[in-house]
N, C-alpha and C positions, 0 to 999 in steps of 0.2 A: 431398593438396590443402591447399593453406595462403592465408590472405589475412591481409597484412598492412599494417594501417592506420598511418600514423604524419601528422605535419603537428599537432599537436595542441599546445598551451600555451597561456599568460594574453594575450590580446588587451585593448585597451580600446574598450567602447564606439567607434560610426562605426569602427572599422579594420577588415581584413581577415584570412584567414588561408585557407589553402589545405592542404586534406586528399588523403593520396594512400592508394594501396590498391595494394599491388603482389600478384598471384597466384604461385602457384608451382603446378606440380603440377596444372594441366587439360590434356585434349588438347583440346581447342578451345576453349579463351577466348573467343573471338570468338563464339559461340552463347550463350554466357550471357547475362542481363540481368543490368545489375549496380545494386546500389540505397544509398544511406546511408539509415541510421535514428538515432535520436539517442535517449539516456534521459538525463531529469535525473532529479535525488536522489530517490526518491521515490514517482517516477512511471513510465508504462508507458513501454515503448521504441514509438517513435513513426517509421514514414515520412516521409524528407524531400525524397528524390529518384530516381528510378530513369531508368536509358536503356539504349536497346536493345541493338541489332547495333551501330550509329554514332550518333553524332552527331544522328540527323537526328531520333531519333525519343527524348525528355523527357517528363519530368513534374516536378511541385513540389509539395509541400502549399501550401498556400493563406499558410501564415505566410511562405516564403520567399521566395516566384515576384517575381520583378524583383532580387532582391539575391544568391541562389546561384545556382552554374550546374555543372552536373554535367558531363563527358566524360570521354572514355576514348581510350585507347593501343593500342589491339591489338597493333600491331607491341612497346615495350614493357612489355606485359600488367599494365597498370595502368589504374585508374579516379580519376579528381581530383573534390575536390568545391571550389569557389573559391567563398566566402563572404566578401561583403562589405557593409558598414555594418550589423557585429553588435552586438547589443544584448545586456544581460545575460538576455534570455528565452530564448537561444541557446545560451546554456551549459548543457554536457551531456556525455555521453561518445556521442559517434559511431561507429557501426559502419559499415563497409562489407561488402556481403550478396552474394551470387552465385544465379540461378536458372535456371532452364531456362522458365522462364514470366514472362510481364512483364505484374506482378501488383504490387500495396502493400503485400499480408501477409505478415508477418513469418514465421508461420508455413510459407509457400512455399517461402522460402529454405533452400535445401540448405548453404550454406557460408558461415560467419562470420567475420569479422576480428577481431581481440582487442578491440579497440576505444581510440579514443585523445580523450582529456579537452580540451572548450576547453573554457577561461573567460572571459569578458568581463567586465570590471568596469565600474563606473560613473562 
């Protein structure tokens, strides 16, 4: 089982940038919850977004909600995280998480992405 995160680099301030997470290796993708968490330098790896089965069913930490938006691919087994009007408080290395429960703790998550770096400058 593998996830891997890419979409990552230097952004400036107000732009966007778009994270993907391709899986390899589940038998059913589609039953997982899949989540991003993000760590800056320093500090704890942090919940930013998770979604269900589809589409239908989100969430956001409270710093994101109106600017990122999380979905997924099942057909090709991938999860997007589309962040826009990032700020430098956004820079961080993002993970994309895979679980069997649609939960915010990190520690739930059975499967990790390597993780991949935005930057936002100012």
């Amino acid at each position: 089982v593998q996830l891997q995160a890419s979409g990552g680099g230097l952004v400036q301030a107000g732009g966007s940038q778009r994270l993907s997470c391709e899986y390899s290796g589940f038998t059913l993708f589609s039953r997982y919850f899949m989540a991003w968490f993000r760590q800056a330098p320093g500090k704890e790896r942090d919940f930013v977004a998770r979604i269900g089965w589809s589409d239908i069913t989100t969430s956001y930490t409270d710093s994101v909600k109106g600017r990122f938006t999380i979905s997924r691919d099942n057909a090709k087994n991938t999860v997007y995280l589309q962040m826009n009007s990032l700020n430098p408080g956004d820079t961080a290395v993002y993970f994309c998480a895979a679980a069997t429960t649609y939960t915010t703790l990190p520690r739930a998550y059975d499967y990790w992405g390597q993780g991949t770096l935005v930057t936002v400058s100012s």
